[in-house]
N, C-alpha and C positions, 0 to 999 in steps of 0.2 A: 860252588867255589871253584876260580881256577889254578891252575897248577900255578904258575905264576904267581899268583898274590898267596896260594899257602906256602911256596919255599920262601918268601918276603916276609910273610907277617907269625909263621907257626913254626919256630922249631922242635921237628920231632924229637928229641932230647929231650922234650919237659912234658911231654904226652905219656900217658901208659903206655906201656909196649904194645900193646894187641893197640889200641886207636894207631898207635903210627906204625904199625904193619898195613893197620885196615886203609889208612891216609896214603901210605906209600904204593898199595897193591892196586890205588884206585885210582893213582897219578895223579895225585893231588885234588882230584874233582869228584866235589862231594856236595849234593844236595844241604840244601836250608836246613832241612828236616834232618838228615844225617849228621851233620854237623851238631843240633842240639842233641840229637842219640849217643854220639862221642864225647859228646862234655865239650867240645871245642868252643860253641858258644852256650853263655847261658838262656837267651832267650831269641827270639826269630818274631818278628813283624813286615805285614805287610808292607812295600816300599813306600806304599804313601803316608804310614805310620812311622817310617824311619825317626824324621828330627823331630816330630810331638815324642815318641818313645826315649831318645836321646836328651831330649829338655826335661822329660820327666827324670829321669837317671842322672841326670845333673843339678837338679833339684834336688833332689833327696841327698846328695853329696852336700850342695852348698848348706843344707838346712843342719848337719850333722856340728857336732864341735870339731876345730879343726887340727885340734891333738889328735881326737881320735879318726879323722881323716890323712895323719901324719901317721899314727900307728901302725893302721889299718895297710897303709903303703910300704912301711918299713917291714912290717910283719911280712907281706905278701911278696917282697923285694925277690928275683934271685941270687941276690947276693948274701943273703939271711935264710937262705932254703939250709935245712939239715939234709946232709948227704942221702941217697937212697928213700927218702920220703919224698911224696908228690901230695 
């Protein structure tokens, strides 16, 4: 990951403390594999598996009811986040 795209797409505010100490201490560049070690992503493939992985994750969304694809967003919202819980 590089520094760049993690000050664009990760604010450290919504990370544990120690991951965005360990984020910040490592300027922002952080292995595939580290990144799943920090919880930052859930899952890491291959790049030539990227969009079969991505169609599959889209699938399983589309296949879902769409309330509780509406929930699931609402629920996960930061704007719905209770203060001091991650």
């Amino acid at each position: 990951m590089s520094a760049g795209w993690a000050r664009r797409t990760i604010s450290t505010s919504r990370l544990p403390r120690a991951t965005a100490a360990y984020l910040t201490l490592r300027n922002g560049r952080l292995s595939a594999a580290e990144c799943l070690q920090q919880g930052i992503v859930n899952r890491v493939v291959p790049k030539d598996r990227l969009i079969p992985a991505a169609e599959e994750l889209a699938e399983m969304v589309c296949e879902s009811s769409p309330r509780a694809v509406q929930a699931a967003g609402a629920a996960l919202s930061p704007e719905r986040r209770v203060p001091g819980r991650r």
